[in-house]
C-alpha positions as CSV (number, residue, x, y, z in Angstrom):
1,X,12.6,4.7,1.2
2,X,15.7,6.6,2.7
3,X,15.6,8.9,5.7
4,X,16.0,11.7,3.6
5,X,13.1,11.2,1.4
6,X,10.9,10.6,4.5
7,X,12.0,13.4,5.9
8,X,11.1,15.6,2.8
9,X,7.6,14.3,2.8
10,X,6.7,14.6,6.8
11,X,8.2,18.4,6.2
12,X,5.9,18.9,3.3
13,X,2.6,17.1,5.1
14,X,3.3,19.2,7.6
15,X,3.9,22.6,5.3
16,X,0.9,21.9,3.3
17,X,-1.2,21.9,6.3
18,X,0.1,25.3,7.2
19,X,-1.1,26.5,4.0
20,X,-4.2,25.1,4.7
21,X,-5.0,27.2,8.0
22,X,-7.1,30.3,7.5
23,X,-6.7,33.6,9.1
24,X,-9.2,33.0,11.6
25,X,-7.6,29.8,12.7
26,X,-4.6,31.0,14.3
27,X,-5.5,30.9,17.8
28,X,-7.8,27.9,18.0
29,X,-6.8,25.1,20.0
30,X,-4.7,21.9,18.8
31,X,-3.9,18.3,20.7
32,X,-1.2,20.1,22.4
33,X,-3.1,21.8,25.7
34,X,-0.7,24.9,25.8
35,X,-0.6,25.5,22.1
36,X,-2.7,27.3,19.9
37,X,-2.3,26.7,16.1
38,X,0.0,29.7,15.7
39,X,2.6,28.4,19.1
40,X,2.4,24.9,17.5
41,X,3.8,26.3,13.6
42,X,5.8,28.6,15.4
43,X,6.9,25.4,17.3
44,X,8.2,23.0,14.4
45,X,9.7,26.0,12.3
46,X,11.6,27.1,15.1
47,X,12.8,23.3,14.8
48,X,13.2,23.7,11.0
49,X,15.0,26.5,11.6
50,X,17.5,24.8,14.1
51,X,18.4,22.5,11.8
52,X,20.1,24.2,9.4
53,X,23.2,25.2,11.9
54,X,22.7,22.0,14.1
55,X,23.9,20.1,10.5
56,X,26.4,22.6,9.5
57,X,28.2,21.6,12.8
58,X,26.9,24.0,15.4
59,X,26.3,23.8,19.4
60,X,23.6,25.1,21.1
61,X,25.4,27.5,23.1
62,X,26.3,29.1,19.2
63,X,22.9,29.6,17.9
64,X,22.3,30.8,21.0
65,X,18.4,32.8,21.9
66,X,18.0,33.7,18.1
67,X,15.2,31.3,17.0
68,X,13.7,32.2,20.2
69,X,10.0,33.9,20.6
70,X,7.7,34.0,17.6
71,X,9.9,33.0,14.5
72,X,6.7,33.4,11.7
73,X,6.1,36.7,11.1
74,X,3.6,38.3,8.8
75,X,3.0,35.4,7.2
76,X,3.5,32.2,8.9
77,X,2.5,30.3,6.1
78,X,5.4,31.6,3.6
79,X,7.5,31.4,6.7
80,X,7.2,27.7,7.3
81,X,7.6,27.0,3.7
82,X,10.8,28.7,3.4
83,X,12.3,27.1,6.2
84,X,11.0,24.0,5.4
85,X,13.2,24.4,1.9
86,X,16.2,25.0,3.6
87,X,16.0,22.5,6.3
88,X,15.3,19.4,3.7
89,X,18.6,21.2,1.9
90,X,20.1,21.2,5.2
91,X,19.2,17.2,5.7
92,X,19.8,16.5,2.0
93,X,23.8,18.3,1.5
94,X,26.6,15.9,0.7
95,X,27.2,14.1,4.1
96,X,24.5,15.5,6.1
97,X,23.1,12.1,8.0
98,X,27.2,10.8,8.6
99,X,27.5,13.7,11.2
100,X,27.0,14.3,14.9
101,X,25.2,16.9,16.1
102,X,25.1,19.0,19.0
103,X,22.1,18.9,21.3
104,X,20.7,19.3,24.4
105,X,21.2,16.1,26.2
106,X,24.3,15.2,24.1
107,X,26.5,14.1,20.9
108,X,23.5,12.7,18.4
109,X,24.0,10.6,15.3
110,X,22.2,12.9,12.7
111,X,20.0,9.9,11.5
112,X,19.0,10.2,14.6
113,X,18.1,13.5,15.0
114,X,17.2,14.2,11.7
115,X,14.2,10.9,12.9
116,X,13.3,12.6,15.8
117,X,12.5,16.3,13.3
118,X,10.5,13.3,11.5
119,X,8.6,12.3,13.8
120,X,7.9,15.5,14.5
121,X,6.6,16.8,11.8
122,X,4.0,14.1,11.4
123,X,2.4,14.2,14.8
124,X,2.2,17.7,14.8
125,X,0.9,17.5,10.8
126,X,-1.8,15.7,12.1
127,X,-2.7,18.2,15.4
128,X,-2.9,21.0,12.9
129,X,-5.1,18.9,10.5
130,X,-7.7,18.1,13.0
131,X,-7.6,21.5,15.3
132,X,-8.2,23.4,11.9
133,X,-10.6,20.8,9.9
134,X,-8.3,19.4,7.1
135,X,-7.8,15.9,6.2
136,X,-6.5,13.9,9.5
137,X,-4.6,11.1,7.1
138,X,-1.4,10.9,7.1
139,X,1.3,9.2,4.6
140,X,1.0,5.7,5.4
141,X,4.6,5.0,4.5
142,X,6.0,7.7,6.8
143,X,3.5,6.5,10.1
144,X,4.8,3.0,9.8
145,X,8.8,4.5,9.1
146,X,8.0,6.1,12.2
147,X,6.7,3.5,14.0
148,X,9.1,1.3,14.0
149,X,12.0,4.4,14.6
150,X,9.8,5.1,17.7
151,X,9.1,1.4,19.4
152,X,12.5,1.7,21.8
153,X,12.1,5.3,21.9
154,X,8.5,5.7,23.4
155,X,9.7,5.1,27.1
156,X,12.6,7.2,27.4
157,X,10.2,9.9,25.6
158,X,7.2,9.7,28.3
159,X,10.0,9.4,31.1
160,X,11.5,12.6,30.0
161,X,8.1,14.1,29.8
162,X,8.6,14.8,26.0
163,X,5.0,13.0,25.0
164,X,2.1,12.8,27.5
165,X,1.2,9.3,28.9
166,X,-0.1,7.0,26.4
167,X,-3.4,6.8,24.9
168,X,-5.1,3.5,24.5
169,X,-6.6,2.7,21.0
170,X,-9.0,0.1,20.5
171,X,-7.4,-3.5,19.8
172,X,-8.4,-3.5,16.2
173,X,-7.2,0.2,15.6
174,X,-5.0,1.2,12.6
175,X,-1.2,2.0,12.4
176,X,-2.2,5.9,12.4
177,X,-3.9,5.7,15.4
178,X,-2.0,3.3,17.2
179,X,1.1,5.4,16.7
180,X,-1.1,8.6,17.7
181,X,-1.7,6.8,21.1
182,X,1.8,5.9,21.5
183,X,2.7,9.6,21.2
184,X,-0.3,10.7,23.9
185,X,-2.5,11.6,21.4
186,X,-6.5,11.0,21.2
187,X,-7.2,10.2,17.9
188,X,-11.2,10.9,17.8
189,X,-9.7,14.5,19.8
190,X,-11.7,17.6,18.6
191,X,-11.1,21.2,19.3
192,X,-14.6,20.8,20.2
């Protein structure tokens, strides 16, 4: 399966799950400690939102503060979907992944970057799933793409405190939950 494919389904895992959150759901907690359900969507559509202009060629200092603060709105849920639509058009135009693009720390590859929104979107799918009750699973085919994107990049991740330290599964665990560890998460966590 290409990157581009992958990338469409971790976007719609994660938008489906948004879908699935109910009004009452917006502030309750998630795997991430200093987001609530609403920071962590407003969190990876910000990203989806970045994407579009990081593709088309832009630097930071260009987009500049304007996908800063709360980027959903009225209604998060048709937000995220939206920008999920244009950000797989974004990865999916004519050329897309043979660019570089402009971001913080540097010049990227854009298979690169668009693998890092990837792996994004599938951790996070699965800390909305479990802070708001919906099915924990997650594609199978896009945990084990990630996987093996992730193996030299878990380090350099954890030393740039972009994950928390690792979790430890138990030796017979699954490739969801082993891949949930690697990323700091707890895979029997609960929002309690």
């Amino acid at each position: 399966m290409d990157l581009v494919e992958l990338y469409r389904r971790a976007l719609a895992g994660f938008t489906d799950r948004v879908r699935q959150v109910r009004p009452d759901q917006w502030t309750v907690p998630t795997p991430c400690a200093d987001w609530d359900v609403r920071a962590l969507v407003n969190h990876v559509v910000g990203e989806q939102r970045w994407t579009v202009p990081l593709l088309a060629g832009a630097t930071i200092e260009e987009v500049g503060d304007r996908f800063d603060g709360d980027v959903l709105g009225a209604d998060p849920a048709a937000t995220a979907a939206a920008s999920a639509t244009e950000s797989a058009e974004a990865v999916s135009a004519p050329g897309a992944l043979d660019r570089t693009v402009h971001l913080s720390f540097g010049q990227t590859p854009a298979t690169e970057y668009v693998s890092q929104l990837l792996a994004d979107h599938l951790i996070h799918a699965w800390d909305l799933a479990v802070a708001i009750g919906a099915d924990p699973r997650l594609d199978p085919n896009l945990v084990r793409a990630c996987a093996e994107w992730f193996t030299e990049r878990e380090e350099p991740y954890r030393k740039y405190g972009v994950i928390g330290p690792r979790v430890d599964v138990p030796a017979g665990a699954g490739e969801q939950d082993r891949l949930l560890g690697a990323f700091g998460r707890d895979p029997d966590w609960s929002p309690g």
